[in-house]
N, C-alpha and C positions, 0 to 999 in steps of 0.2 A: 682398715686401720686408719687411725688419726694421724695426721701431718706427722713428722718426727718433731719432737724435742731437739733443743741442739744445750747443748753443756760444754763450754768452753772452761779447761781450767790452765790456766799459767803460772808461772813462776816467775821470778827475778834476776835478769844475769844470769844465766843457767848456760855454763858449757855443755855445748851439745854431749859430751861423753861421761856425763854422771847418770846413766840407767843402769842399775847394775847385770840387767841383761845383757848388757854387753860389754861391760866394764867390770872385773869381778872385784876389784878395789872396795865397790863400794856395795851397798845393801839397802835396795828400794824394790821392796817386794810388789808394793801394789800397782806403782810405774811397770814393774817386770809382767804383774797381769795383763796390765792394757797391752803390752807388747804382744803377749801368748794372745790378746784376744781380740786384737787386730791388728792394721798396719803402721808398720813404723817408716816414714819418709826418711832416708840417709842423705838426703839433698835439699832439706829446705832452711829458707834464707830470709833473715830479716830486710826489711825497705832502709832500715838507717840503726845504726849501731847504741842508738842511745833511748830512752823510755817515751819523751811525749810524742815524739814523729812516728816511732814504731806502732805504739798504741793505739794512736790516732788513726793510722793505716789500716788496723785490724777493723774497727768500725766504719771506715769509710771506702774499704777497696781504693781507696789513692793512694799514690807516693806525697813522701813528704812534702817535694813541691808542688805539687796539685793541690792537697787541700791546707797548705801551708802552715799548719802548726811544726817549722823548718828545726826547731833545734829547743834544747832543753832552755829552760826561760822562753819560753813563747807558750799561743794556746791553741786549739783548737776554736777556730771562731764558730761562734754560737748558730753562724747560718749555713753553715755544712751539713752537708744531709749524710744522716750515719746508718747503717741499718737499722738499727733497733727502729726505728722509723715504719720502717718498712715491713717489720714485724707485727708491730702494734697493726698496722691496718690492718692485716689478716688475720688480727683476732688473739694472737699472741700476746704473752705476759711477758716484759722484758723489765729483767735486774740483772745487780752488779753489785759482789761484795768484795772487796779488800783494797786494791790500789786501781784508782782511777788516773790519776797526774796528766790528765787533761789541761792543763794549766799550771801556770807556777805560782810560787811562794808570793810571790808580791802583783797586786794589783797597779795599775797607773792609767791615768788617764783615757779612758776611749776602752781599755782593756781591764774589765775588773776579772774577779779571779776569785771563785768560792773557796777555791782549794789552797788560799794565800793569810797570809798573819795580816788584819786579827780574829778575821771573820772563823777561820779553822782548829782556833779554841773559842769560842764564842760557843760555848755546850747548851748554853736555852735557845741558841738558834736551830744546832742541827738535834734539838729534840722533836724539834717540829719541822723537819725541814727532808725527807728522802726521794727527791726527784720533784718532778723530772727532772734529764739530767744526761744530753747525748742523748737521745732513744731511750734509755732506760727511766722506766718508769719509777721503778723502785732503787735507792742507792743506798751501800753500808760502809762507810770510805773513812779509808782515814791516811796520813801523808809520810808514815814514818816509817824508815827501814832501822829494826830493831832501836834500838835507843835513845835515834834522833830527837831532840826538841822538836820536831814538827809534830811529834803526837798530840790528837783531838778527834776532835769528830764522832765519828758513830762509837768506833773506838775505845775511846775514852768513857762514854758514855755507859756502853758493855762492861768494863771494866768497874765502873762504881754498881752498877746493877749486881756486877757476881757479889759483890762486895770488897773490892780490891781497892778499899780507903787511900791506900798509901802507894797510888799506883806511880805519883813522880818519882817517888823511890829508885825508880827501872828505868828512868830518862834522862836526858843531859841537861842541864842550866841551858839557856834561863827557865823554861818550860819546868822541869824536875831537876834531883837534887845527887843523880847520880856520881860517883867517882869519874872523870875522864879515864883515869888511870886503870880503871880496871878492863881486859881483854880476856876474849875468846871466852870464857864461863859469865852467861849473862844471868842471872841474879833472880829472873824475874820467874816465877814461879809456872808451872805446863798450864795450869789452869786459865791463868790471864795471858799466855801468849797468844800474839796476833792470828799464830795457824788455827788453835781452838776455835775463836772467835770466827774465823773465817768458814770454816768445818761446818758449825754450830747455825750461824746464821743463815748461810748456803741451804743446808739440810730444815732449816724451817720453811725458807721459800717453797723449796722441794715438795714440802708436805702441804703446802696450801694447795700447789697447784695441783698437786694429785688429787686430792680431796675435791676440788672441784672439776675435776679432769679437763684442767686448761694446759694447754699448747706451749710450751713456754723457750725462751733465750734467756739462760743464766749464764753469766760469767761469774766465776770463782777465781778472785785475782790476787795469788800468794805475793809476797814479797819477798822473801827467801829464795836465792842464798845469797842476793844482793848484800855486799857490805855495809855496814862495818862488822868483822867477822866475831859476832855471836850467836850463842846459842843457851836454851838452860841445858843444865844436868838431865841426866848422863849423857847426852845427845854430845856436850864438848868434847869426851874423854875418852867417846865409842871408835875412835878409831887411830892407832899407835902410829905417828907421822913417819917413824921409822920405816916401817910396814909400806909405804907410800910411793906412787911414783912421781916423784917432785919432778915438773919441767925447766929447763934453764937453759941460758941463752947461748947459742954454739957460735965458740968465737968465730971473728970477722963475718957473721951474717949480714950485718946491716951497711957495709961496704957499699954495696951497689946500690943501697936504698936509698929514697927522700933524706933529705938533709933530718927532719925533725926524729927518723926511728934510732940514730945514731946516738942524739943529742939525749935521747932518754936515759943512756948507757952513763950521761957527765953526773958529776957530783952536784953542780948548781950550772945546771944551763940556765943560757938566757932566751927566753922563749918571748921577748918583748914583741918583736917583729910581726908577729901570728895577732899580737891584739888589738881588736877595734876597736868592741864596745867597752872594753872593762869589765866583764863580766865572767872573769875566769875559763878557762878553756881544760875541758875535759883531756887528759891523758899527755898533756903537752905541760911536762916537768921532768925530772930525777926521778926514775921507778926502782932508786936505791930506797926511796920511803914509803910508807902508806900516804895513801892518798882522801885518808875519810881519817876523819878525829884532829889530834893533835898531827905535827909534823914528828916522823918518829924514825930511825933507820931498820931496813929492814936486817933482824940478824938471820945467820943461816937455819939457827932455829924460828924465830920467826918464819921463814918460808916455806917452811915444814909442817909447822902448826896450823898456819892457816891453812892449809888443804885440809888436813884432817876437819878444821870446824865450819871449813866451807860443806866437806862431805857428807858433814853434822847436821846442818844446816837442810841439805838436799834431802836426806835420809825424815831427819825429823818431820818434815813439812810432807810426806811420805807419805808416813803414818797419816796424816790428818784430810790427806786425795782419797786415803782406801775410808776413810768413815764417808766422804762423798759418795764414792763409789758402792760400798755398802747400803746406805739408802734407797740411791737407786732400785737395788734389790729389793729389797726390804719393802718398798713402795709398789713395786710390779711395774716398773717403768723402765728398765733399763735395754731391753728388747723395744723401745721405741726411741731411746735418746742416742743422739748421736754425741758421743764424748769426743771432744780431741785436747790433746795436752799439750804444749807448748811453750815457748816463753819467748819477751821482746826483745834478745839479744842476746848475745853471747860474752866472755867472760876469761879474762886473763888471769894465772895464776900461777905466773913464771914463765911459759911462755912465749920465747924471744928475747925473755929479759924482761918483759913487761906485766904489769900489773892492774888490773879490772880491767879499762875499758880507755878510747879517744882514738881518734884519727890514724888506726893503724890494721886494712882491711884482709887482715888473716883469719884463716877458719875458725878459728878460735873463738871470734867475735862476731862473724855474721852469720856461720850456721849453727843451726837450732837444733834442740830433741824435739820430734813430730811425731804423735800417734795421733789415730783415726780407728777409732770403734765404733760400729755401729752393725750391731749381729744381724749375720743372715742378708746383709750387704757390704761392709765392708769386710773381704779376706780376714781371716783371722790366721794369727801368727806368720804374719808375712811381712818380707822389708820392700823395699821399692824405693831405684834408685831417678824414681823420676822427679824431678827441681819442683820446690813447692818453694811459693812466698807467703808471707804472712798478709799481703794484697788482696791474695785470693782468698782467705776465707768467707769475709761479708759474700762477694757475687756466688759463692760455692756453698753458704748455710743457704740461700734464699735458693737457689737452684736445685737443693733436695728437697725444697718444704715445697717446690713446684711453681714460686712466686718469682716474678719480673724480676731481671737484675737492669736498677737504672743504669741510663747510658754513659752517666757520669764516672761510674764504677770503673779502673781500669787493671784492675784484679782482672784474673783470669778464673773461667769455669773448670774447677779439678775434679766435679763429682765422675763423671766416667776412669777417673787415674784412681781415685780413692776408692770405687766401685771395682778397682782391677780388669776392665773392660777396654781398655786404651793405655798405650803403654805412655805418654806424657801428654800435657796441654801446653807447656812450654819448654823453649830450648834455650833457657837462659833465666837469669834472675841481675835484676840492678840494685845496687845498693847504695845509698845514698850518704854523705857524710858532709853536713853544710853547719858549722859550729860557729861562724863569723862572716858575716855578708859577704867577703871578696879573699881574705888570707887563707880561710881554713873552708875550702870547697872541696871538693872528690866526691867520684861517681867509679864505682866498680862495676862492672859486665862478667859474669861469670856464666861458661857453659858448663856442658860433658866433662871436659878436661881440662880450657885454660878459664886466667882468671889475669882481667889488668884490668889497672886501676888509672886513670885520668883525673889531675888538678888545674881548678882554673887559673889561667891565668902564668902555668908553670909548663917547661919543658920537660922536668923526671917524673917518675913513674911506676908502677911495678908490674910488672910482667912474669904469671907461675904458672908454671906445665904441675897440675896437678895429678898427673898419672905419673907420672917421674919423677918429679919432687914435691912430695905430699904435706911433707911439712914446711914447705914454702920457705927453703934456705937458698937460692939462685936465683934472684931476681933478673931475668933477661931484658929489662927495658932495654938497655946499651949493650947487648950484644949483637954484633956484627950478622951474627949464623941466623938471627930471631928475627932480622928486620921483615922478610917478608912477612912473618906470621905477626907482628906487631900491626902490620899496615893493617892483614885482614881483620884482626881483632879489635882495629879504629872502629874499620868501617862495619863491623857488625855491630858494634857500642851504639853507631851514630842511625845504624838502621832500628835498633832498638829503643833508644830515645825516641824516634820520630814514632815506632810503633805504641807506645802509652801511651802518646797524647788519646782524650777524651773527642769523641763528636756527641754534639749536646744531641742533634738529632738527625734521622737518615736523610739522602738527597731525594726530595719528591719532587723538585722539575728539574726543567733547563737553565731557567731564570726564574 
């Protein structure tokens, strides 16, 4: 048999509990197949709560500060070795279609930035333009979650090809000529939605390499159910918010918390104190508003509706994993690809009180939906509660296709946990949350059971007995009864850190 294939596909913001295999709320058949048809991780965790740092991690088996693309506005610097790298020398085809954000909106100095205005509607560039790009050879990118003015790129491009002349239509000013004002029913027809496109192009790769029966690393990178919360028809309407089970914030929870999870609860905090650069800080405002478009309050209809067209959102973008998955078939490949499904973070929607995403490290936010298919070795229809990070995929694709994991890699090998032959490769996951060089630091250590959180520079904290209080309402940082277990869970944090670091290479003398 030839090397396996690996098919990584993700999503956007994805609370861990929209599978409707185990959430019957909602309706995601094809997500439910991979589940029957292999294993589902119930414990795996992102590196950092927000998209370039995470992302980054997936490609390179390092935390965010190792290979230093630290926080959203930064990049992945171009001399980081990512696997796709690593693929290509053994022969491998490696692409990458939907959301890259490897980099931000704007370029400066010393740091330019393909994926930044103006070069990312500049369309006679990216006609001629797919990689490389990170390891991957082949790239289909574009920068926009549903409406945003950042759409261009390959995108864009798809879009005039279907013949979707009037495709500003569907996007915000200055870019297109949409309504701000219109929510939750997005306008924009199934055919030019970004999922198609993504399906579409995915499923071409697919057939090339078949056809020449090359070895391949595809990533399939959705953008949904990432906000601003739309959707087209019927996909808005498919689910009655009444019907719903809205989360919301149990009073006095945040008593014992950091000063800022408190301040979220004010009408107009002032969140000046937390800022360095100027450069807006994620999740650090009033989660009485939306946080994406205009400043708008949320009503308790509002907080209703958006779950329904976040569900919309998950379910729709569904549909368009099972035409991946279907090819597969369809191709005679899927008994040699390894799929796993995923996404780079987790996602608020009520909550605690809070809404999408920032500096507030509950489950909510940093654990993931994790499957692992790969027939006839990995278990099918099995869960397993052994800790998975999104670190470990890079060193754990290259360790089933039988190839070296560099030393740089500080991901962990999970092929024998995902093969059901070992019951963990790790007893813990870090999480990282660095959004401002020195105010907005945190680093979470999560095991088995507890989970605390450390800020530089600060004495509070949080402290959760996750078998006891699951949904993380008793912060024991400052309880009296907690302090020895506080101490030990320092100094496992501190064993932990010291455990990531990287050695470039092994000891071969004395001197």
């Amino acid at each position: 048999m030839n090397k396996p294939n690996i098919l990584l596909i993700t999503s956007d913001q994805q609370h861990w509990n929209t599978i409707g295999a185990f959430n019957k709320e909602i309706h995601t058949p094809n997500l439910d197949r991979l589940v029957k048809e292999g294993t589902t991780f119930n414990r795996a965790y992102c590196p950092n709560p927000t998209c370039t740092p995470s992302r980054a991690s997936m490609i390179t088996g390092m935390y965010p500060s190792q290979h230093g693309a630290w926080t959203l506005g930064t990049k992945l610097l171009e001399d980081r070795h990512t696997v796709g790298e690593d693929f290509q020398q053994a022969g491998y085809r490696t692409s990458l279609v939907g959301k890259a954000h490897f980099q931000p909106l704007r370029s400066a100095e010393g740091y330019p930035s393909l994926e930044s205005y103006p070069v990312l509607q500049d369309l006679d560039f990216w006609r001629s333009f797919n990689g490389p790009f990170y390891g991957f050879e082949h790239i289909e990118i574009t920068r926009n979650h549903t409406n945003e003015a950042h759409v261009g790129q390959h995108y864009a491009l798809w879009m005039e090809e279907k013949g979707c002349s009037n495709w500003r239509d569907y996007f915000l000013p200055p870019t297109g000529n949409m309504d701000r004002s219109i929510t939750y029913k997005w306008p924009i027809p199934e055919e030019y939605h970004y999922n198609t496109w993504i399906a579409e192009r995915t499923n071409d790769q697919l057939e090339q390499y078949a056809k020449k029966g090359e070895s391949f690393f595809h990533w399939a990178s959705f953008f949904d159910p990432h906000p601003e919360y739309l959707v087209p028809e019927p996909w808005d309407s498919m689910y009655d918010p009444d019907l719903l089970t809205i989360p919301s914030i149990v009073p006095g929870e945040h008593d014992q918390n950091p000063p800022h999870f408190g301040m979220t609860q004010e009408e107009n905090p002032d969140f000046s104190a937390w800022s360095e650069t100027g450069e807006g800080i994620h999740g650090y405002r009033s989660h009485h508003y939306y946080e994406y478009g205009e400043r708008k309050r949320l009503t308790d209809y509002d907080k209703k509706k958006l779950v329904g067209v976040y569900y919309g959102m998950v379910s729709m973008m569904d549909k368009y994993i099972g035409r991946i998955l279907d090819k597969l078939d369809e191709l005679d490949i899927a008994d040699n690809t390894i799929v796993v499904f995923t996404t780079d973070h987790g996602h608020f929607f009520g909550q605690h009180g809070l809404q999408a995403k920032g500096g507030f490290h509950y489950e909510d936010l940093l654990k993931l939906p994790f499957i692992v298919r790969y027939p006839g070795q990995v278990p099918a229809n099995s869960t397993s509660e052994a800790i998975q990070s999104l670190v470990d995929l890079a060193p754990t694709f290259l360790s089933f296709c039988d190839l070296p994991i560099p030393s740089a890699m500080t991901g962990v090998d999970q092929k024998d946990v995902w093969r059901g032959t070992k019951f963990s490769a790790r007893d813990h996951a870090i999480c990282e949350f660095r959004h401002e060089p020195t105010t907005i630091h945190q680093k979470t250590y999560v095991d088995a059971r507890y989970k605390i959180t450390v800020y530089y520079n600060q004495t509070y904290g949080e402290l959760f007995d996750l078998q006891e209080d699951p949904k993380e309402l008793r912060n024991l940082w400052n309880d009296p009864a907690s302090a020895g277990l506080k101490s030990q869970l320092l100094l496992k944090y501190i064993w932990a850190e010291l455990g990531k670091e990287s050695l470039a290479m092994p000891r071969i003398t004395g001197a």
